[in-house]
N, C-alpha and C positions, 0 to 999 in steps of 0.2 A: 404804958402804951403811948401816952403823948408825948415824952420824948424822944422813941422810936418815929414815930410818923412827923417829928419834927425834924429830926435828923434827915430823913428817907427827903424829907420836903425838901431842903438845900442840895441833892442830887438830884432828886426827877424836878424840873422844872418848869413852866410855862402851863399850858391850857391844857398840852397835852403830855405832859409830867416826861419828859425825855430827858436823858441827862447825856452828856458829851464831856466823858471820861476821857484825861490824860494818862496814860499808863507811863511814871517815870520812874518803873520800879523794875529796872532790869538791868542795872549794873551789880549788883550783888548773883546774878543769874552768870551773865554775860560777862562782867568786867566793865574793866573803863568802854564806855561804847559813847561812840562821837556822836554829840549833839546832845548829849544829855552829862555827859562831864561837867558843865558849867551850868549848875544847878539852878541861879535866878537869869541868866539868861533865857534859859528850855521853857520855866516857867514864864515867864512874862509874853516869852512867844507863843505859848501853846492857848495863852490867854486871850491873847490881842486873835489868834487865831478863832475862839470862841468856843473853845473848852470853860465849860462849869464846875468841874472837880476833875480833882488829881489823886490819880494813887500813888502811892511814895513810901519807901520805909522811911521807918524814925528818922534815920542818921540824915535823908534826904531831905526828910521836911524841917528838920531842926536849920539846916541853909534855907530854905527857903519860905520858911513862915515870916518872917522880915518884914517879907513884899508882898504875901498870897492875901488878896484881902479877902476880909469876912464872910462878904458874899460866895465865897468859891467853895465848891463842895470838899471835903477831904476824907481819903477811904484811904488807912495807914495800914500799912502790909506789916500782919503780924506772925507769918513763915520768911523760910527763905529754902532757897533751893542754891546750894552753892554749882554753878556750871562745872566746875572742875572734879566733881566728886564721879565717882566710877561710874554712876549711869545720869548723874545729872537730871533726877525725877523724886530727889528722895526730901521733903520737903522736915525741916523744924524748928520749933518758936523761937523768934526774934521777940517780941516782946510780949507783954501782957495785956490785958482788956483792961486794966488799972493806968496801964502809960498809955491806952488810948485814948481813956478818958482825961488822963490829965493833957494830953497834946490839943485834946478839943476838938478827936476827930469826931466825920459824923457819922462814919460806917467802919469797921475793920474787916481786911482779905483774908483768905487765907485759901493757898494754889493745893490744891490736890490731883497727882497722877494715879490715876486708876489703873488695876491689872499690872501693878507692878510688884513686886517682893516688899513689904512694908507698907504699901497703901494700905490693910485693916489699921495699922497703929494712928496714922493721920484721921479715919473716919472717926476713930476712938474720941481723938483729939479733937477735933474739929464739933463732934458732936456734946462734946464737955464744953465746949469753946460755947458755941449756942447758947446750950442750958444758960452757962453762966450769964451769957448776954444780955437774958432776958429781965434779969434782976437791974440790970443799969438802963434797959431799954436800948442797947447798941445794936445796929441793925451787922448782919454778917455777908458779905460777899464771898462767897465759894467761886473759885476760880476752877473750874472743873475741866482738865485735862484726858483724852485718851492718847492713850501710851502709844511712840514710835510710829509704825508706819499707817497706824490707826486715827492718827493725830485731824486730820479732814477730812475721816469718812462718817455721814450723818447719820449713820448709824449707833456708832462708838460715841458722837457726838452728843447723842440726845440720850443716851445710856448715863455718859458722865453727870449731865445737868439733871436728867431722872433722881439720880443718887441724890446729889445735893439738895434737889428739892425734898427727896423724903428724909435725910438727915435734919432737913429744918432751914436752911440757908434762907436770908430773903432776899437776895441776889443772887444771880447764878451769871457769872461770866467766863463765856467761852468761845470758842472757834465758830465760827459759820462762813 
């Protein structure tokens, strides 16, 4: 547990534990997408800008752990949702909670769409994903998505983040 609320520590920060997440985890989504191509540029800007942590895949953070100093929180995205695939919601592991721990991060993501044809196989996941967590003390962000044209209504909204919290997540990042 102290290295859970240690980790947690280096993303919530100040008096009143907030954290101002950079999300530069959407070119494996998206593609090349401008302004985030040039991987320690985005970072230095998003920094100077006054972002405290960044979420990133591996491949992401391996360019830019260089420059990210120690202080910056880092949540390593360990799905991926390829954009190009037939519905572009179907999320699966990119890496392990082993190469999280080895990169030093201080939380791992993982994006789940709800109400979709294979969202039970991700909760399956997702919720092994946890379990295991707890053995290393990694805290878990669930990025909890509703599906299509459900996507901003707070309804659907607070259903998804529902799930994740009772799957276990200790983050829950979503729409609002």
């Amino acid at each position: 547990m102290i290295g859970r609320l240690r980790r947690l520590n280096r993303l919530f920060v100040g008096e009143q534990k907030r954290c101002l997440l950079s999300p530069l985890d959407h070119g494996g989504w998206l593609g090349p997408v401008k302004g985030i191509d040039r991987p320690q540029a985005i970072v230095k800007a998003v920094l100077k800008g006054g972002a405290n942590a960044l979420l990133v895949s591996p491949g992401f953070y391996k360019a830019v752990s260089p420059i990210t100093p120690p202080s910056v929180g880092v949540v390593l995205r360990v799905s991926l949702t390829a954009g190009l695939s037939a519905d572009g919601t179907q999320e699966t592991p990119i890496a392990s909670l082993e190469t999280a721990l080895r990169m030093d991060a201080d939380a791992i993501a993982v994006s789940v769409f709800f109400g979709r044809p294979g969202d039970v196989e991700i909760y399956r996941w997702l919720a092994k994903l946890i379990d295991a967590s707890q053995a290393y003390d990694m805290p878990v962000v669930a990025e909890m998505m509703p599906p299509g044209d459900r996507f901003y209504q707070p309804e659907a909204i607070a259903h998804a983040a529902r799930i994740g919290m009772e799957i276990g997540a200790d983050v829950i990042k979503t729409n609002y």
